[in-house]
C-alpha positions in Angstrom: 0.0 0.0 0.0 1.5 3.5 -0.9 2.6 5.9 2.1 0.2 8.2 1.1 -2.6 6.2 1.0 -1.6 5.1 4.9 -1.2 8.3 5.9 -4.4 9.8 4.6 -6.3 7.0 6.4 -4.7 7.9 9.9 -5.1 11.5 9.1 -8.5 11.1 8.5 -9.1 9.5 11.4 -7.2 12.1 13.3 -9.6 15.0 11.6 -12.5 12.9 12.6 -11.6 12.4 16.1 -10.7 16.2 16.4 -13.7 18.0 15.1 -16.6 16.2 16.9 -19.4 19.2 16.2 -18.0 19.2 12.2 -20.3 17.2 9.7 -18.8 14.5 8.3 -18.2 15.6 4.6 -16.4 18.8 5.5 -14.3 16.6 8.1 -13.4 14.7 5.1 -13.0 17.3 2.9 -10.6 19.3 5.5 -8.4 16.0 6.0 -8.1 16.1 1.8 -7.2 19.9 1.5 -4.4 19.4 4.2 -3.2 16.5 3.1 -3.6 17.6 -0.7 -1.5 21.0 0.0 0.9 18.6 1.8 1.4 16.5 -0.9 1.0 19.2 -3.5 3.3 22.2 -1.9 0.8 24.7 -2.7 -2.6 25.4 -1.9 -3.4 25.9 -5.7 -7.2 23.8 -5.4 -6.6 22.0 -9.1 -3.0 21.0 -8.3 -4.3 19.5 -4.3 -6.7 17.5 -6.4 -4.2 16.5 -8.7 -1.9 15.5 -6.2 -5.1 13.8 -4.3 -5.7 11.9 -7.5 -2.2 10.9 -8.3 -1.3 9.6 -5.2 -4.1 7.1 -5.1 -5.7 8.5 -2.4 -9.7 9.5 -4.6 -10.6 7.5 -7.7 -12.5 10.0 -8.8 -11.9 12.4 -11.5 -9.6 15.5 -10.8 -12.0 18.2 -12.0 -14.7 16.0 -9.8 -11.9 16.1 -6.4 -11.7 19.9 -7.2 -15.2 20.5 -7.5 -16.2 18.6 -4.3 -13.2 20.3 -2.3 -14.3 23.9 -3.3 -17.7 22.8 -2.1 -17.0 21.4 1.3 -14.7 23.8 1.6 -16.8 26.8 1.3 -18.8 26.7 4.5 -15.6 25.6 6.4 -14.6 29.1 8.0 -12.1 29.7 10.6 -14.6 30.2 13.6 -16.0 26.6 13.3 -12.2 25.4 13.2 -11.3 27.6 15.9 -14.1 26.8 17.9 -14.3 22.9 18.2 -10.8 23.5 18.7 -11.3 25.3 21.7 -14.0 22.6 22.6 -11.7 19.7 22.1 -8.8 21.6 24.1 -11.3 22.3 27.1 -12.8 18.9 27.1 -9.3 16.8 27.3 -9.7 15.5 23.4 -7.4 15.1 21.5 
């Protein structure tokens, strides 16, 4: 199994664990932006899905990757990140 593949599945889980009060497709789709810029070195959306796409870690279709990140994405702010954060920090999570 590639490295990346591995990683992205503990990752995930990690993203999951973090963010209880976060639906589950924007978890998701945080875990594949990070991991995506990670992969890609640059937070340029088509080349995260490219990279997402390459390194086995979707099947689907790179325009289909991007399209779903920018999505998910979009009502992901930095006050719902910051505050189950705070929430996880407070309760001992994490």
């Amino acid at each position: 199994m590639d490295a990346s593949v591995v990683l992205w599945e503990h990752w995930h889980g990690q993203v999951k664990h973090f963010f209880e009060g976060v639906h589950g497709h924007q978890k998701t789709a945080l875990a594949l932006m990070v991991i995506g810029i990670i992969l890609s070195g640059t937070a340029v959306l088509q080349r995260i899905a490219e990279s997402v796409y390459l390194h086995g870690i979707s099947q689907a279709k790179m325009p289909s990757i991007e399209r779903r990140l920018w999505s998910s994405c979009v009502g992901i702010g930095a006050d719902m990140i910051c505050s189950a954060s705070v929430r996880s920090i407070r309760c001992g999570v994490g």
